[in-house]
C-alpha positions, -999 to +999 in steps of 0.1 A: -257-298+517-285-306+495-275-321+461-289-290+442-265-267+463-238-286+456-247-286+419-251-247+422-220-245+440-199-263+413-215-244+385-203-212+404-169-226+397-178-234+365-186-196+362-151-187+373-136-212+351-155-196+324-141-166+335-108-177+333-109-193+299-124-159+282-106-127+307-072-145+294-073-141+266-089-114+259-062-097+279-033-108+257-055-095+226-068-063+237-040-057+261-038-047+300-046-006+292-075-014+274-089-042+295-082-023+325-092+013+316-130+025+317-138+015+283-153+047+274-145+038+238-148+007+214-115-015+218-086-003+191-085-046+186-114-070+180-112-101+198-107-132+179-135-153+168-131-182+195-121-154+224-153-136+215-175-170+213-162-176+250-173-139+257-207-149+246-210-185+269-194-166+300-224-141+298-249-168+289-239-185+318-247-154+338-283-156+323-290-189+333-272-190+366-301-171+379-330-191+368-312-223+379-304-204+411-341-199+418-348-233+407-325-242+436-337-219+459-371-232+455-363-265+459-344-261+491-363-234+512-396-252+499-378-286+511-388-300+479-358-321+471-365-355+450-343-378+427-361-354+402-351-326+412-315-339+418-307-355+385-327-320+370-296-300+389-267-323+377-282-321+342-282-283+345-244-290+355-237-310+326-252-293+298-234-258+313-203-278+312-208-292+278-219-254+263-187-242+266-165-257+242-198-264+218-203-226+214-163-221+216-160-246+187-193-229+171-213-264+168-245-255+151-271-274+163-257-285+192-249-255+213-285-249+214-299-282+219-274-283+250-286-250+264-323-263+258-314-294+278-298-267+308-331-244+301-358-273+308-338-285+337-339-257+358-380-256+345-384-290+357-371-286+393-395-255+399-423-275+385-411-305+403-412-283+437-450-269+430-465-304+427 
């Protein structure tokens, strides 16, 4: 496996852990009925302000998961892999990891600096695989 897979493969975990650390939670504050019901209305409960700040990564995660995914996919079916493109995928990693507890915590710059830092990594392994 290429290193860019195994980069995407461990930020699907990171995904699931970032599942893990919001569906919790939000569980014990909303409760089972609501949480598991259609949610055809607005919950009777508002989350709490770090439960809904983990909300808010988890689905940003889902947003950039797919332009790092094509950055990966690019790089491997176009058999483009370099040490560029590598250390461009374990950055991705990193700054993914490091968005959680900066947006959980509410650290203003930061949290967007980080996601700017995951953003231009996945932009600089598809530029790296169309040169």
């Amino acid at each position: 496996m290429t290193p860019e897979l195994t980069a995407l493969a461990l930020a699907g975990l990171l995904q699931v852990g970032q599942y893990a650390l919001f569906a919790i939670p939000a569980n014990l504050q909303l409760g089972t009925g609501y949480t598991s019901s259609p949610r055809d209305r607005p919950p009777s409960r508002q989350l709490s302000l770090r439960t809904a700040r983990l909300q808010r990564a988890l689905t940003n995660h889902f947003e950039a998961l797919v332009l790092f995914t094509l950055a990966v996919v690019v790089v491997t079916l176009g058999n483009q892999s370099s040490a560029v493109t590598q250390y461009a995928a374990y950055i991705y990693l990193a700054a993914r990891v490091l968005y959680v507890p900066a947006y959980a915590f509410g650290l203003r710059p930061w949290r967007s600096a980080i996601w700017a830092v995951g953003f231009f990594a996945s932009l600089t392994m598809i530029v790296a695989a169309l040169i």
